[in-house]
Each structure stands twice: as structure tokens, then as C-alpha cells.
C-alpha positions as a printed Julia matrix, in Angstrom:
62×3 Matrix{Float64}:
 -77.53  -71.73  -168.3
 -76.88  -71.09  -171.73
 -78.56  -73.29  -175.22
 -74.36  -73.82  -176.24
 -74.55  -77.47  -176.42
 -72.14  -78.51  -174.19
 -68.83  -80.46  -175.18
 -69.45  -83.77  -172.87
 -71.9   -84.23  -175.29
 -70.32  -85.02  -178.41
 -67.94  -87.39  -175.83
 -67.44  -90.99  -176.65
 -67.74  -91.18  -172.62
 -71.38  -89.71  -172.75
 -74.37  -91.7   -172.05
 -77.2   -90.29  -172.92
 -80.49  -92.62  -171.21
 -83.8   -91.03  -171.02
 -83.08  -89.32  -167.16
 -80.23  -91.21  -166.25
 -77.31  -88.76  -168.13
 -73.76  -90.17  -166.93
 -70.21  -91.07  -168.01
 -68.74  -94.25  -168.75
 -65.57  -95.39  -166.19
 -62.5   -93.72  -167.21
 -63.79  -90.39  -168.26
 -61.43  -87.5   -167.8
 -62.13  -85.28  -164.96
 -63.02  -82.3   -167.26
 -65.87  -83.83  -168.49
 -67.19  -84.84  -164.99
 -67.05  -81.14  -164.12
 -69.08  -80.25  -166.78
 -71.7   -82.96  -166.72
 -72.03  -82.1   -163.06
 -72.11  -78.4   -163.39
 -74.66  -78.87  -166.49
 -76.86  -80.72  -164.3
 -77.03  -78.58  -161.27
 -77.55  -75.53  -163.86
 -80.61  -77.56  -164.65
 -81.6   -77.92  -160.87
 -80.97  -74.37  -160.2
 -83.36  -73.11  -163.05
 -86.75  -74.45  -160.87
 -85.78  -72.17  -157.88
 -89.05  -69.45  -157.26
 -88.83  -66.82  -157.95
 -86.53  -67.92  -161.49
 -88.05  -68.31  -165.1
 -85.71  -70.57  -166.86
 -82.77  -69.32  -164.55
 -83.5   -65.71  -164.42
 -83.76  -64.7   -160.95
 -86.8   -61.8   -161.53
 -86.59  -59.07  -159.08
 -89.25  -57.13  -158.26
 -89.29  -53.35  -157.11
 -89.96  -53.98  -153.54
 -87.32  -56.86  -153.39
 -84.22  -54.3   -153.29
């Protein structure tokens, strides 16, 4: 994930409630993609064996 704030953001579409992140009706596909793909960056950083996304590999994991 990167710290580039992303455009659905600054969207007039863009809800932003404390957990409960979503688009109003009638917002345009691209910005669905990236809300969802924003949030399952943010599920995919808590996997073990990640710190903040970065999968850490140790020597006898080759």
C-alpha cells in the first residue's frame, strides 16, 4: 500500500464514517474499484509474517 492519498477520497461520492468507509448510490465504477482495492490493501497488511505490508523473509524461508 502506498501513503498517496487515494482519489475516491476527494469524491463527492465518498463517505467517510468512523469504520464504515463507502460510496453513495450512483458512484462510477472506478471509484468502487479503488475503494475496494484500498480496503483489501488494508486487510492484507495484518497477514504474519508482514510489517505494514512488507512480507519479511527470512534466510531459511527461501
Amino acid at each position: 500500500m502506498t501513503n498517496i492519498r487515494p482519489a475516491f477520497m476527494d469524491s463527492p461520492y465518498f463517505v467517510d464514517e468512523p469504520g464504515n468507509w463507502h460510496l453513495k448510490p450512483g458512484a462510477p465504477e472506478e471509484l468502487q474499484n479503488e475503494l475496494r482495492e484500498y480496503l483489501q490493501a488494508l486487510e492484507d497488511e495484518m497477514v504474519p509474517g508482514a510489517i505494514y505490508g512488507i512480507h519479511i523473509s527470512y534466510p531459511y524461508d527461501e
